[in-house]
N, C-alpha and C positions, 0 to 999 in steps of 0.2 A: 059909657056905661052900657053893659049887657044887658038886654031885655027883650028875651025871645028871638027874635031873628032881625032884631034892629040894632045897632051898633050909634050910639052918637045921633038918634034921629035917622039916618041913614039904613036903608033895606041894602043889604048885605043877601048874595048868593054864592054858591060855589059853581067855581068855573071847569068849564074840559080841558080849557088853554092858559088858565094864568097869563102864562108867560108868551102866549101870541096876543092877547089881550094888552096887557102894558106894553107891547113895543106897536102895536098899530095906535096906541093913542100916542106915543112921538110923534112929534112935528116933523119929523124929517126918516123917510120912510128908508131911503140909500142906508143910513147909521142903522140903523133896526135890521136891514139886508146886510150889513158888517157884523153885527150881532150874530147874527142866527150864522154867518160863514165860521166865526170862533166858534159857536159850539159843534155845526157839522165837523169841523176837523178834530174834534175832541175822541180821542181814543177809548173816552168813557162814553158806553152804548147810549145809556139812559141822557147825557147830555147830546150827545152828537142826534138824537130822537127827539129832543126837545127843537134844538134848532131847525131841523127838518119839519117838524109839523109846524112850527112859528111862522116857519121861512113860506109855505103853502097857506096858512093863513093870510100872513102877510100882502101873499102876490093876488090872492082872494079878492083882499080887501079894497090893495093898489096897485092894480094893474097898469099904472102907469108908470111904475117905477120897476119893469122886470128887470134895463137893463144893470140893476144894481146887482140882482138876484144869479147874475150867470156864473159867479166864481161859488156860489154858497150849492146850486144847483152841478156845478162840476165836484165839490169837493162829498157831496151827499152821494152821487154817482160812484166815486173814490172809496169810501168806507167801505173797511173791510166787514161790516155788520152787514149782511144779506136784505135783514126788515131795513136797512136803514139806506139802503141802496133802493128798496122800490119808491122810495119817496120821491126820489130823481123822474119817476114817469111821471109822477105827478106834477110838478115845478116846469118840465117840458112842455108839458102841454099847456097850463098854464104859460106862461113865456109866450107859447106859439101862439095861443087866442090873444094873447096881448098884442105881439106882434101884427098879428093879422087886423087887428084892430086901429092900430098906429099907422094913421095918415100923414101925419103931419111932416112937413122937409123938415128935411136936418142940415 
């Protein structure tokens, strides 16, 4: 039931990310860096924009899982959308401070 800005008991707000939102509560952050590579390759702007800000959220959140993020970070580079190619600086450097931060042997 609707009742001001509570939904079910529940405080309900509006988000910037939606949809980086629901993929960093997955359990499994690799599938959510598959996610976001189907819509960066998406010929439609506004999706291929979606998965690119998710995808930087995402690497935000767990930066322990960049190397899942390098094919989503190659294909945001790829797009031919100009805005949706600068997202690729972002995800890099992200990456790199991950990387620079990963000690651990492999």
């Amino acid at each position: 039931m609707l009742n001001g800005d509570v939904i079910e008991g529940e405080q309900w707000r509006w988000s910037d990310n939606p949809l980086a939102e629901t993929l960093i509560a997955m359990a499994d952050p690799n599938r959510a860096a598959e996610i976001c590579l189907r819509l960066t390759q998406s010929e439609d702007e506004d999706s291929a924009e979606c998965g690119a800000i998710a995808a930087v959220a995402l690497l935000e959140e767990h930066p322990h899982a960049y190397p899942a993020f390098g094919p989503a970070t190659a294909a945001t580079r790829a797009h031919r959308g100009t805005h949706i190619r600068s997202y690729a600086d972002d995800l890099d450097a992200l990456i790199s401070a991950a990387d620079e931060g990963d000690h651990t042997v492999h």
